[in-house]
Structures are given as structure tokens and as C-alpha cells.
C-alpha positions in Angstrom: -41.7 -7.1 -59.8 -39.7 -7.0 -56.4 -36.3 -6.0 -56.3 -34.0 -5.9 -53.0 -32.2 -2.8 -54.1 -33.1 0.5 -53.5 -34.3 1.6 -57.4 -35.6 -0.8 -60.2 -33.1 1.6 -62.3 -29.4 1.3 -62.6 -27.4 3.3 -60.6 -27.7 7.1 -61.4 -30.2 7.1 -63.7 -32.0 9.5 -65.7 -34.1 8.3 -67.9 -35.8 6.4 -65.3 -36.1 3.6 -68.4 -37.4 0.5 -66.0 -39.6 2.7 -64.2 -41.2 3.4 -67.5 -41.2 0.1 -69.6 -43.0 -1.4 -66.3 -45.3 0.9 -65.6 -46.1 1.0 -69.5 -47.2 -2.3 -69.1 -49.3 -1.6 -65.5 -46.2 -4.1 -64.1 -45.6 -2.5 -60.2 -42.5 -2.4 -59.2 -41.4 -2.7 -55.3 -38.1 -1.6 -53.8 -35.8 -2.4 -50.7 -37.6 -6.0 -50.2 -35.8 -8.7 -48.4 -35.4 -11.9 -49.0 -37.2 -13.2 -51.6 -35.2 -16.5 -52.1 -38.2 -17.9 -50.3 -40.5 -17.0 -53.1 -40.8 -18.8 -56.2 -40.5 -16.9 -59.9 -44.5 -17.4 -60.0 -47.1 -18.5 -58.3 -47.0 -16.0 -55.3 -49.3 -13.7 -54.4 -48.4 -10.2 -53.2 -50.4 -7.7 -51.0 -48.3 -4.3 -51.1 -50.4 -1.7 -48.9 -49.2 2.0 -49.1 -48.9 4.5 -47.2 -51.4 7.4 -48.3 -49.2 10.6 -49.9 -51.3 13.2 -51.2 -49.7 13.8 -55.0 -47.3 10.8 -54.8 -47.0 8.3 -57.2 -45.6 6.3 -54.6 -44.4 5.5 -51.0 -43.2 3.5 -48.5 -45.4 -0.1 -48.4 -46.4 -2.6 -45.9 -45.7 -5.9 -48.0 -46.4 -9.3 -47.7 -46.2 -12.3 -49.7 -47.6 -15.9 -49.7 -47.6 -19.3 -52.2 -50.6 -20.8 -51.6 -51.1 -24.5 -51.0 
């Protein structure tokens, strides 16, 4: 799922409960995109490459998507 806002959780959250029902269901989650008007709901293909963070569970991306032909 890609979002344009900073967190996939409302505001000042603290139970963190998108993070959770997502990642429950192995659904990533990707923050601060822009402009995904271009994409359609499905069909796209997404290749999200992060940056290495020894004990993260998660970073800044390099992210790119496509709709193929």
C-alpha cells in the first residue's frame, strides 16, 4: 500500500493499528510517495529498494513503479 503522507497511521498514534493489521497480513506499507494519480488501484508493479539499517524494521526506499503494457 503507498500512501503520500508521512505515516500509514493517523495523526498521533499509538497503537500503531495500520502498521499492524498490514503487516499481519505481509501487506508493505510505503510512506512520503508522490504522485500516485498516475498509477491505477491494480495492476502496477512496485520495486521498493531499501536502504540497509542494521536492526531496522525499516528505512528510507528508492521506489519505482510501472503498469505494464
Amino acid at each position: 500500500m503507498g500512501i503520500d503522507t508521512p505515516s500509514i497511521d493517523r495523526g498521533r498514534s499509538t497503537d500503531f493499528r495500520a502498521h499492524v493489521m498490514l503487516y499481519a497480513e505481509d501487506i508493505a506499507g510505503f510512506e512520503n510517495l508522490a504522485d500516485l494519480s498516475g498509477l491505477p488501484a491494480t495492476g502496477s508493479y512496485v520495486i521498493a529498494l531499501p536502504m540497509k539499517i542494521a536492526g531496522g524494521s525499516g528505512g528510507p526506499l528508492r521506489i519505482a513503479a510501472f503498469t505494464p503494457h
